[in-house]
C-alpha positions in Angstrom: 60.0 88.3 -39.9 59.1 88.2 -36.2 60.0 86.2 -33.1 57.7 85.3 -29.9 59.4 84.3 -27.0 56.6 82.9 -25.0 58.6 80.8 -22.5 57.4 81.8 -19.1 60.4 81.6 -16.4 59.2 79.5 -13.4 59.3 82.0 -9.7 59.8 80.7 -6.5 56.5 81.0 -4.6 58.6 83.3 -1.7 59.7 85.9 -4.6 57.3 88.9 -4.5 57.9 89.4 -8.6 54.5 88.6 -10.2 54.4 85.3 -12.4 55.5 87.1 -15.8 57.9 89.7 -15.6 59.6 91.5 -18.7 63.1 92.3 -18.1 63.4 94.0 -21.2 61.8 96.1 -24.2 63.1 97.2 -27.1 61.7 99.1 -29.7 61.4 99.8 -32.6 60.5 96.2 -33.7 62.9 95.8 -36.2 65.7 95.9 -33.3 66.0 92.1 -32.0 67.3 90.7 -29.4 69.1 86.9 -30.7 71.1 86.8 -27.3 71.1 87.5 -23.5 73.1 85.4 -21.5 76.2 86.4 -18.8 79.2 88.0 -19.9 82.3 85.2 -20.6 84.0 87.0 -17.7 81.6 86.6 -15.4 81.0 90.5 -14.8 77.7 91.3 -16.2 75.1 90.8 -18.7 75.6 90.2 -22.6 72.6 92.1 -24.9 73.2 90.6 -28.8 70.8 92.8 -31.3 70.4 92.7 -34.7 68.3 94.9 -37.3 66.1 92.7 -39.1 64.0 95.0 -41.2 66.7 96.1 -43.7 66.4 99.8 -42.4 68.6 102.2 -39.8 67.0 102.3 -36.6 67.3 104.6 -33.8 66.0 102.9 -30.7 65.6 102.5 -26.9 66.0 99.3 -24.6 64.4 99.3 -21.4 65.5 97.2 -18.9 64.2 96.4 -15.2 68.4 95.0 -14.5 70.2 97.4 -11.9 73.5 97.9 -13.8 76.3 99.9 -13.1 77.8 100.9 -16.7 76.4 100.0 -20.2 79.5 99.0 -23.0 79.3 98.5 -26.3 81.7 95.8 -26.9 82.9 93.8 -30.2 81.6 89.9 -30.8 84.4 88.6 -28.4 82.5 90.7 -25.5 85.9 93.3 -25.4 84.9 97.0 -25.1 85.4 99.2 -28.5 88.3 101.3 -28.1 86.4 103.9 -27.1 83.4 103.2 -25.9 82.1 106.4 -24.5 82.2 108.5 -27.9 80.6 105.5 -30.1 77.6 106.9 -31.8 75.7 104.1 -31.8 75.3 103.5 -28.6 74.5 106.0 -26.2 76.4 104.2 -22.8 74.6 107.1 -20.8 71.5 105.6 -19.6 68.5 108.1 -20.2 66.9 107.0 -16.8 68.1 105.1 -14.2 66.6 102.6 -12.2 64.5 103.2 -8.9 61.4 101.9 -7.2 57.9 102.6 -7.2 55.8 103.3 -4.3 54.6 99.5 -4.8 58.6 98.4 -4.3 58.5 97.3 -8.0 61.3 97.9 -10.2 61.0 100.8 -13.1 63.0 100.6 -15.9 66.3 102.1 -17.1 66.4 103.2 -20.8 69.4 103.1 -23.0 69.3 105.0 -27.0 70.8 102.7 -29.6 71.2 103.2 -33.5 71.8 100.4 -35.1 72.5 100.3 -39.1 70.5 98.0 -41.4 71.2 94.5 -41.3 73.9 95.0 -38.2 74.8 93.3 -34.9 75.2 94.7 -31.9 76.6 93.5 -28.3 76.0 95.6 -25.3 77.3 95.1 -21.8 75.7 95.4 -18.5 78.2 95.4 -15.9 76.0 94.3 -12.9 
């Protein structure tokens, strides 16, 4: 089973991004991302994943979003009780964000095990 997302998001003509633009990768492929959209309160960025394959995955997102913190959070977008010794989800990012000599954006990476056949939410506090 496998999704295409082909939907191209219109840029103003002033923007200096080039006319596609991934904001994020994640591999390996059986990792999929059914959700991004803004946190309900307002204060950052709402990953939903799911593994699709049937199999444990161990996995990194790249993302081109400066973010401040990465939580894993339940359903309801509330942080597991403790979010900084889950061990599925690394909320250290491996690389943080900074610019090329061109000004574009490189990408932050964050590790991610997901069990087969389970949903993840992640947080990106912007």
């Amino acid at each position: 089973m496998a999704f295409v997302v082909s939907d191209s998001v219109k840029i103003s003509s002033k923007s200096k991004l080039p006319e596609k633009y991934s904001f994020f990768t994640i591999k390996p492929k059986n990792i999929i991302m059914s959700a991004l959209k803004m946190a309900e309160d307002g204060q950052g960025i709402i990953l939903r994943l799911y593994e699709a394959y049937g199999k444990n995955a161990n996995g990194v997102i790249s993302f081109r979003i400066p973010s401040k913190s990465v939580v894993e959070t339940d359903l309801l977008e509330h942080p597991l009780l403790n979010p900084m010794k889950s061990k599925n989800v690394s909320t250290k990012l491996l690389k943080k964000n900074s610019k090329t000599s061109s000004g574009e954006m490189k990408y932050e990476k964050l590790k991610i095990s997901v069990k087969k056949h389970e949903i993840k939410t992640i947080k990106l506090q912007i």
